[in-house]
C-alpha positions as a printed Julia matrix, in Angstrom:
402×3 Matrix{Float64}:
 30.09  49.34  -55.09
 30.8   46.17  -52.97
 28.62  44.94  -49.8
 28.6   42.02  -47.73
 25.35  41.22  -47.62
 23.44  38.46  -49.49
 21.12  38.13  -52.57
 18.03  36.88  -51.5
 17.11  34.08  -53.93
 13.79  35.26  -54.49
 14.86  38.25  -56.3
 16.58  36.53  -58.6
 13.76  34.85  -60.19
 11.52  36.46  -62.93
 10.2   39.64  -61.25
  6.05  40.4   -61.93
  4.81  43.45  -63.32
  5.0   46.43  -60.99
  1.38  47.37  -59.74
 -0.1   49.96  -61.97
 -0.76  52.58  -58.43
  3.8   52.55  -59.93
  3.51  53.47  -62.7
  0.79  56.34  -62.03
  3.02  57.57  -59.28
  6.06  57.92  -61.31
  3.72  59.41  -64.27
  3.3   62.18  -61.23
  7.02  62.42  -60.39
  8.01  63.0   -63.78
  5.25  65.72  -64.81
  5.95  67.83  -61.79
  9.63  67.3   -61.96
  9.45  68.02  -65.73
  6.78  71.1   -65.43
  9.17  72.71  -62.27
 11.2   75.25  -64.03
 10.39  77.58  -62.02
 12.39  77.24  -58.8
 16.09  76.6   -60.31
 14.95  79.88  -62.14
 13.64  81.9   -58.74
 17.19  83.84  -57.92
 16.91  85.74  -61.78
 13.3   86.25  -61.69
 13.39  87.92  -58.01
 16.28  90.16  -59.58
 15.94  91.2   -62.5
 12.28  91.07  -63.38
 11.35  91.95  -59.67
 14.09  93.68  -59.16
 15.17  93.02  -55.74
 18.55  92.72  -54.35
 20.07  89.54  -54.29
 20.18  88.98  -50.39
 16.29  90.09  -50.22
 16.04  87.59  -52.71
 18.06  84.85  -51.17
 15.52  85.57  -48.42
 13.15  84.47  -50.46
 14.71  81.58  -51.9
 15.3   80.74  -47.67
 11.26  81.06  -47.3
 10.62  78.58  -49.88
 13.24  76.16  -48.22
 11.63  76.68  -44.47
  8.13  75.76  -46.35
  9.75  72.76  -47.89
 11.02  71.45  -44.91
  7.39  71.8   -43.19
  5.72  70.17  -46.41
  7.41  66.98  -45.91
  6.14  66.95  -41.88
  2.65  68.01  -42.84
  2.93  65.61  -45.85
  3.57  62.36  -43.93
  0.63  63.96  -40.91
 -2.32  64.48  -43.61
 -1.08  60.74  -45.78
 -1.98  59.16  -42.11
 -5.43  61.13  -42.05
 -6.93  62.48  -44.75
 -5.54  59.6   -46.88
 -2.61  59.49  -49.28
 -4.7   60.15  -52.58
 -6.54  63.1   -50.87
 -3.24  64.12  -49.72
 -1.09  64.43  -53.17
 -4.29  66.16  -54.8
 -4.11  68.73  -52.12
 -0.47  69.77  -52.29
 -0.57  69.71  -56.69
 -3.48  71.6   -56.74
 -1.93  73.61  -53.77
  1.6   74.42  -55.2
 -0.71  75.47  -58.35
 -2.4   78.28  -56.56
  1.03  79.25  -54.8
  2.52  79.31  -57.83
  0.37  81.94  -59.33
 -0.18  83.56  -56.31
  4.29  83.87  -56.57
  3.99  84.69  -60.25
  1.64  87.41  -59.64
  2.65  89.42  -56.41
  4.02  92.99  -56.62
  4.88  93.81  -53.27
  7.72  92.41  -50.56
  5.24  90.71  -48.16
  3.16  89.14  -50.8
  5.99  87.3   -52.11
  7.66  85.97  -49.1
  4.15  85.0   -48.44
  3.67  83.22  -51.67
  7.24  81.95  -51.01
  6.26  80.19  -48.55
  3.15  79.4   -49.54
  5.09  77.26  -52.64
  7.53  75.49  -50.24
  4.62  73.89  -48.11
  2.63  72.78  -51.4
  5.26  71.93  -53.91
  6.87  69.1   -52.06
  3.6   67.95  -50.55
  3.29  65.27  -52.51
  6.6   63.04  -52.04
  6.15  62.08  -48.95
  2.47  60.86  -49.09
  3.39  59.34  -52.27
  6.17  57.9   -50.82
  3.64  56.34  -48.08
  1.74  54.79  -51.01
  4.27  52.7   -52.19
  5.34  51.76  -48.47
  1.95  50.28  -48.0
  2.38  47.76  -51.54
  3.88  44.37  -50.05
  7.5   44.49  -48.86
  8.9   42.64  -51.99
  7.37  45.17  -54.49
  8.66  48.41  -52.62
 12.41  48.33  -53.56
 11.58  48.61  -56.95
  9.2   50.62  -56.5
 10.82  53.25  -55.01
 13.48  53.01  -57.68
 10.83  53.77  -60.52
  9.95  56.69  -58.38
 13.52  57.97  -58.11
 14.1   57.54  -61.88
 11.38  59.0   -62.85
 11.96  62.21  -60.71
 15.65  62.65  -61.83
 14.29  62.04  -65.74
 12.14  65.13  -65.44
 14.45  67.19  -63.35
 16.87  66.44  -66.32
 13.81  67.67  -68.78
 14.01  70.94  -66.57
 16.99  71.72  -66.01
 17.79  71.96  -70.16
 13.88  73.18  -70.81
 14.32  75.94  -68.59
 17.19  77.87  -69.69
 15.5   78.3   -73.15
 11.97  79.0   -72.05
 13.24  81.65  -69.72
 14.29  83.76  -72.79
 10.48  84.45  -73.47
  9.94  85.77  -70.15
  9.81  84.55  -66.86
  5.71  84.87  -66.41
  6.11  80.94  -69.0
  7.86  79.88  -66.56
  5.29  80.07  -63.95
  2.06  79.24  -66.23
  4.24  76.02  -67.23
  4.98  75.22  -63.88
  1.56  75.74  -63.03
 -0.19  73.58  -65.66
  2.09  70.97  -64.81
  1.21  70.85  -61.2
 -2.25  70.56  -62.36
 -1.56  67.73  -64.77
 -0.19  65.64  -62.17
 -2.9   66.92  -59.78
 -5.28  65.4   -62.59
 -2.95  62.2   -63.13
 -3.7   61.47  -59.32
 -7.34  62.4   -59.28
 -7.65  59.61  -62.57
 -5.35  56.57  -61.55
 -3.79  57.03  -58.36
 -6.2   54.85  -55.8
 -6.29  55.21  -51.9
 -3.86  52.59  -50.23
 -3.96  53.47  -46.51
 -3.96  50.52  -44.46
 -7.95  50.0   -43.51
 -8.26  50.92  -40.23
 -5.3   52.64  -39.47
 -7.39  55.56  -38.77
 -8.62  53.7   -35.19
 -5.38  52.2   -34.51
 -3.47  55.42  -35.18
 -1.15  56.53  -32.46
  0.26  60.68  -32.61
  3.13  60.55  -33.94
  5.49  62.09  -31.91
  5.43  60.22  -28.95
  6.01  57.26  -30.78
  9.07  58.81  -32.85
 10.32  60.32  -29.62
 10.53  56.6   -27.83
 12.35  55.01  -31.32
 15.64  55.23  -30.67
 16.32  53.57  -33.77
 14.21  55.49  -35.82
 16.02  58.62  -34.07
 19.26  57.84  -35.12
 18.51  57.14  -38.56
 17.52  60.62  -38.78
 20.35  61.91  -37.5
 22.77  60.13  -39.47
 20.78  60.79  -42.68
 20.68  64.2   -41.81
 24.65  64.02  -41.76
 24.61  62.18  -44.8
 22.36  64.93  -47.01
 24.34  67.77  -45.21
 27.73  65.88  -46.32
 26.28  65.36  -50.2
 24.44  68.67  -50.5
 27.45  70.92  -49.67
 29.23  69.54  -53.18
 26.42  72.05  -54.77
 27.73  74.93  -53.41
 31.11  73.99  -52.91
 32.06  72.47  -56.34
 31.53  75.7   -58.61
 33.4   77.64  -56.15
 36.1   74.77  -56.25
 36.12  74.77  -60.2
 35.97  78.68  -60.72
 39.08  79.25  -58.23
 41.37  76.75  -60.78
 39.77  78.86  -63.64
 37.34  76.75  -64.59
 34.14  78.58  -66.2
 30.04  78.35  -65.57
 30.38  76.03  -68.82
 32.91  73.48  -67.69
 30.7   73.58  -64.3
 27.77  72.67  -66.01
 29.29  69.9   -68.02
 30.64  68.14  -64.66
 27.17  68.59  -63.49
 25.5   67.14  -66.2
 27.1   63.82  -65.54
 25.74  63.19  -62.36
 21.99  63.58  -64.17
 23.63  61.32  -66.75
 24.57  58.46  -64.42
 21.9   58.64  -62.38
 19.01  58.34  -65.61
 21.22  55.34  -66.9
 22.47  53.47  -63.61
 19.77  53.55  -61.75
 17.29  50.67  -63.41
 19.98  48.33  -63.46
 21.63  49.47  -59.34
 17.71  48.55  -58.43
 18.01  45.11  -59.94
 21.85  44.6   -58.14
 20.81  45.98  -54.96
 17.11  45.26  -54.05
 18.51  41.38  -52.43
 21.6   42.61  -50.8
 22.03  44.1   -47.26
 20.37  47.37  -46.45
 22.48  48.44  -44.15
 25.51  47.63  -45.82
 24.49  49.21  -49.29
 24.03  52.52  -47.35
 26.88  52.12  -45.96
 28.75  51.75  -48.7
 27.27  54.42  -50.46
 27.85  56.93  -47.88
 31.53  55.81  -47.66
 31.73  57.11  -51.59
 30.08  59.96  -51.11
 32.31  61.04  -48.67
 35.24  60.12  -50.53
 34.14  61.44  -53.42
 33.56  64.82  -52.04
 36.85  64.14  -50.45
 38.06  64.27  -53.8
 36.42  67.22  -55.38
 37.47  69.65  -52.38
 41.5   68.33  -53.85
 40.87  68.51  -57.6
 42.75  70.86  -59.9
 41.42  69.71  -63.75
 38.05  69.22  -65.56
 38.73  65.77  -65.58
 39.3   65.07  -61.92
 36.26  67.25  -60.82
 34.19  64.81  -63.06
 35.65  61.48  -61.29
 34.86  63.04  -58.52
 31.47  63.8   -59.33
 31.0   60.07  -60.95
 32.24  58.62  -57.55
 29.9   60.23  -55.21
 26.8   59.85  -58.01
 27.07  56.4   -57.17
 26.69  56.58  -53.95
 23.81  58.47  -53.97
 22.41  56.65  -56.31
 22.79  53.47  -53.88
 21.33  55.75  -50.86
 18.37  56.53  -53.19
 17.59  52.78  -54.05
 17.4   52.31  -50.26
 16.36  55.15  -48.83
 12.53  54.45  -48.64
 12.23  50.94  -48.28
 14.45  51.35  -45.21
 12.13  53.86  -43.25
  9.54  52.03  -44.71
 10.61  49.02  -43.01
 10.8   51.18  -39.84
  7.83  52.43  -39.64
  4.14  51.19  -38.0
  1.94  50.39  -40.74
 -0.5   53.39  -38.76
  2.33  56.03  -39.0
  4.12  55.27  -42.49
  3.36  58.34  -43.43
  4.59  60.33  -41.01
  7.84  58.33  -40.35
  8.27  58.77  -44.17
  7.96  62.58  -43.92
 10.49  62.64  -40.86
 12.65  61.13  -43.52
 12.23  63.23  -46.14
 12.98  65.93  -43.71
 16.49  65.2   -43.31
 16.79  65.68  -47.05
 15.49  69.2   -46.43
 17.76  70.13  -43.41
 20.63  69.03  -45.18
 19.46  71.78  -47.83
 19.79  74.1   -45.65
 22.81  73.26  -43.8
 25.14  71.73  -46.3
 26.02  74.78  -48.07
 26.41  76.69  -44.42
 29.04  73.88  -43.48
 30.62  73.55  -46.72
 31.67  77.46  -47.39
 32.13  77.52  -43.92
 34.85  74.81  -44.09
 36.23  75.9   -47.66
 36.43  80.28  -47.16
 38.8   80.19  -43.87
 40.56  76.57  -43.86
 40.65  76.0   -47.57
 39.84  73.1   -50.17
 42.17  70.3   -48.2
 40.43  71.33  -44.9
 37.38  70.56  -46.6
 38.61  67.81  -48.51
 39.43  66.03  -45.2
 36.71  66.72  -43.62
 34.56  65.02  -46.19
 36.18  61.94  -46.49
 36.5   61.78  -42.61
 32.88  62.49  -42.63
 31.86  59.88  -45.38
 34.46  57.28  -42.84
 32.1   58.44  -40.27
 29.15  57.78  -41.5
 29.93  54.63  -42.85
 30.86  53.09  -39.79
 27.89  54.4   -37.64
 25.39  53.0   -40.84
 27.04  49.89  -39.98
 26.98  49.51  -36.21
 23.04  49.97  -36.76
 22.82  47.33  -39.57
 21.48  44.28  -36.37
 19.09  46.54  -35.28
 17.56  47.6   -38.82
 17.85  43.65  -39.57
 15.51  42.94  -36.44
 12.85  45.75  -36.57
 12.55  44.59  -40.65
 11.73  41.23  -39.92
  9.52  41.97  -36.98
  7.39  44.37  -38.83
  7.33  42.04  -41.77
């Protein structure tokens, strides 16, 4: 990935330790990443051990998405209030009693109520943790948020293959495991996690909303990273689809797959170190340009081997979106409100959940994989150019805030 920005100097010279609050947080990201076999899980347990039809239980897959999206709102609101320690203890402990509550219901109600119950916990804790690390000094948070990233993608790895063989003792180990590990991270924070509010935000606070409202920077940042996870997030629904119609099984599927948890666990230490000195703007650009592409390219695929380029092109360019992502909002945001600009952030990850598999079969059932395949890389062209145009702006509220 090339940019035209600049190494800053500074970043070039031996680097000091990252601040222990790091290394707790990403102890926390990798435990409940690691421990959350449950969810990828949720479609077979709702079916076959609750028996439910699968639309009543894509329902409740939905309910746990719609509480997601409102866990990273309410996440960034309580960081700004109650504090982000206070905060990440409360959604851990939380998704712990949701998750047995889930485990343990026997009737329709109860478990879209659990359902939802989960999705407002479970995520509760990325956005106030992501606040944390937005309040350590601006050189510090690039890296930081790296570790963070890493560590998360490490443990969803550790799921993803611990899963598949726990679930053949029943699905009730699932949820106990998920459970337990929710409460080790709750007891991770509650141990070495300290309070790093700003002192004094809690006078100086403004709400939120009115302040978000009047950013039209902040506004379209949103909106164009909304685009951008709605763009990347369709691949996971699209790309099996793609690979099964040229006769390609669940196993070649879940080799192509694999890579992208592959790439990301090995390239992302060393993208951090490239990237932290170099233009925003222009990184996220640039890595919005290959994820379009690269999607571009998938939709147009016919072999094993191309569907894996594909998937190693747009990898990296989520992968340079993810070593940006939260030192850019972080750099947006009033040290009063991190928090909640943060969660208003990790919303657009969540809305592009929810409506990147509605555009992508949308695109792919009636106009077919070139349709689609256009429409990504036009997209990806898109986005690029509009990351761009707002690269002056993002350059001027950074060093003002700083």
């Amino acid at each position: 990935m090339t940019t035209t920005g600049t190494i800053d100097p500074a970043t070039t010279a031996a680097r000091p330790r990252l601040p222990e609050l790091v290394r707790a947080l990403a102890a926390t990201h990798f435990v409940g990443r690691a421990g959350g076999v449950v969810r990828a899980f949720l479609v077979l347990y709702l079916t076959q051990a609750q028996h439910l039809s699968p639309a009543t239980a894509g329902s409740v897959v939905a309910a746990v998405g719609l509480g997601d999206i409102g866990s990273q709102l309410l996440g960034g609101w309580l960081g700004d209030r109650i504090g982000r320690r206070n905060t990440m203890l409360a959604g851990f402990i939380g998704a712990a009693a949701a998750l047995t509550a889930l485990g343990s219901a026997d009737s329709l109600p109860g478990i879209w109520a659990a359902a939802v119950g989960v999705g407002l916990t479970i995520e509760l804790f990325r956005p106030a943790g992501s606040a944390a690390v937005a309040d350590l000094p601006a050189s510090q948070r690039i890296r930081a948020f790296g570790v963070l990233y890493w560590a998360a993608n490490l443990g969803f790895s550790v799921a993803t293959i611990a899963a598949g063989f726990l679930a053949k003792y029943g699905y009730g180990l699932l949820f106990w495991i998920n459970v337990l590990a929710s409460l080790a991270a709750a007891l991770i924070v509650w141990r070495r996690v300290p309070e790093t509010r700003p002192a004094g935000s809690v006078r100086t606070r403004r709400p939120l909303l009115p302040v978000v409202l009047r950013d039209r920077l902040m506004l379209a940042m949103l909106a164009l990273h909304t685009g951008y996870f709605t763009l990347f997030l369709q691949t996971f629904t699209t790309l099996p689809l793609l690979m099964a119609a040229g006769g390609l099984g669940p196993a070649a599927y879940g080799g192509v797959l694999a890579l992208n948890g592959i790439a990301v666990v090995a390239l992302q230490p060393p993208a951090v170190r490239w990237l932290a000195g170099r233009n925003g703007a222009a990184v996220s650009a640039a890595s919005m340009l290959l994820v379009g592409l690269g999607a571009g390219l998938g939709a147009v695929s016919t072999g094993t081997a191309a569907f894996a380029g594909s998937v190693l092109i747009w990898t990296l360019g989520q992968i340079g979106i993810a070593v940006r992502f939260g030192d850019t909002f972080a750099g947006l945001a009033p040290a009063e409100l991190r928090g909640g600009y943060l969660g208003l952030a990790s919303t657009t990850w969540s809305v592009g959940a929810v409506l990147g598999p509605l555009a992508g079969t949308a695109l792919l059932q009636p106009a077919g994989p070139v349709v689609l395949g256009a429409a990504c890389a036009v997209g990806g062209i898109a986005l690029f150019a509009a990351q761009r145009a707002l690269g002056p702006a993002l350059r001027r509220r950074t060093t003002a805030h700083a």
